[in-house]
N, C-alpha and C positions, 0 to 999 in steps of 0.2 A: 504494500500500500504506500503510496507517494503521496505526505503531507506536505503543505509549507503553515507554519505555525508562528504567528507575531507575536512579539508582547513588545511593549513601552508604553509611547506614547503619556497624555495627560496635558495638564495646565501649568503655559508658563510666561512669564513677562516677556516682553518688547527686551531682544540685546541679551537673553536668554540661550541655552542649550538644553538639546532635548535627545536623546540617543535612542533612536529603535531596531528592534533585533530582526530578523528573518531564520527561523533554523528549519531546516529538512529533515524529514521524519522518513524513511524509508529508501534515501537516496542519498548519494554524496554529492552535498553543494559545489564543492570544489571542480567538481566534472562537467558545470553547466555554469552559463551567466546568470547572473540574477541581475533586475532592475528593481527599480523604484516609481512609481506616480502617485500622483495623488487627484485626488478630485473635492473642491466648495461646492456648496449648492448654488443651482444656477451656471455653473463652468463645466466644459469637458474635463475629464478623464486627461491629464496630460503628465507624459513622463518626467522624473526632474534627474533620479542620473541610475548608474549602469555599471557594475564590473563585469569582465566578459571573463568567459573563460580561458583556457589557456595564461597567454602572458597573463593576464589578470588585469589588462587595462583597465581605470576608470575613466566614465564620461559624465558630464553634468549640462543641464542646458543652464543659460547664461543665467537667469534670475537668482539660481541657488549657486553658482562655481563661484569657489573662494569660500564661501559661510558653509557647502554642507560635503559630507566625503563616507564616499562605501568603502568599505573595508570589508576582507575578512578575518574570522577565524574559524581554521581549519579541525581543531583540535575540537571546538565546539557545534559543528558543523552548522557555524551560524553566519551570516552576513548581517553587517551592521549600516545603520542609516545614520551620520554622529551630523546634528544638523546644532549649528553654531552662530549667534548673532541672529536669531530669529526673530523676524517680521512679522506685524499682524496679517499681513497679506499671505502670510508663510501656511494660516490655520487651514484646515483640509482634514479629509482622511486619507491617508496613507496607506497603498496595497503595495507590497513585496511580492512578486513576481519571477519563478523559476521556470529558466528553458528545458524546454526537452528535445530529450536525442532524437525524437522522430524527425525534427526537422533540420537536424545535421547535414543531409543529404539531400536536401528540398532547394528548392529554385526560391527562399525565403533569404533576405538579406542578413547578415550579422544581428545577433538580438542585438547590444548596444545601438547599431545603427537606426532600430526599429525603435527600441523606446527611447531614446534623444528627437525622433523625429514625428512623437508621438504614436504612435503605429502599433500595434497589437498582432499577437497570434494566438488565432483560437486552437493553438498545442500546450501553451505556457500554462502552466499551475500556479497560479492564484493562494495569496493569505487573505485571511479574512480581513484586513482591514487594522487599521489604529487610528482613533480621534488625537489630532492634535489642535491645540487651541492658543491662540497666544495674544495676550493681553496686551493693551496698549501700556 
């Protein structure tokens, strides 16, 4: 069984940090990209960043690059969201997103390049989500 499982999130001031986890429950994170989006009400669904697999690039789109950074670690088979100097424009729910190998072989672009550019695959495994809130 192939989980992705979040926890963090919560409430927190304007110029604030806020670290949220992503771990895999039945597969090794390390063998797949994972992203990040999030979505307000009233907005789409848009990606904010990206470690790919392999070298383990990260990507970020411009709003967040500089204040937020994925990491892994291996050891806990988690991926981490460490979002820093946060904005009230920043509040959202937050879904962690793991690739899969079905589409290793597929005529689908690099995952980073797909959530940097907003873009979804209906292969990717889905976390339930994190409230993040952030006060002025």
């Amino acid at each position: 069984q192939l989980q992705v499982v979040q926890s963090g999130g919560g409430l927190v001031q304007a110029g604030g940090s806020l670290r949220l986890s992503c771990k895999g429950i039945g597969f090794i994170l390390d063998y797949y990209g994972v992203g990040w989006f999030r979505q307000s009400p009233g907005r789409e669904r848009e990606g904010v960043g990206c470690i790919s697999r392999g070298d383990g690039s990260a990507y970020y789109v411009d709003s967040v690059k500089g204040r937020f950074t994925v990491s892994r670690d291996n050891d806990k088979n988690t991926v981490y969201l460490q979002m820093d100097n946060l904005k009230p424009e920043d509040s959202a729910v937050y879904y962690c997103v793991a690739e899969n190998p079905k589409t290793f072989k597929t005529t689908e672009p690099p995952m980073c390049t797909m959530v940097i550019g907003g873009d979804k695959s209906p292969y990717w495994h889905w976390g339930q989500g994190s409230q993040v809130t952030v006060s002025p």
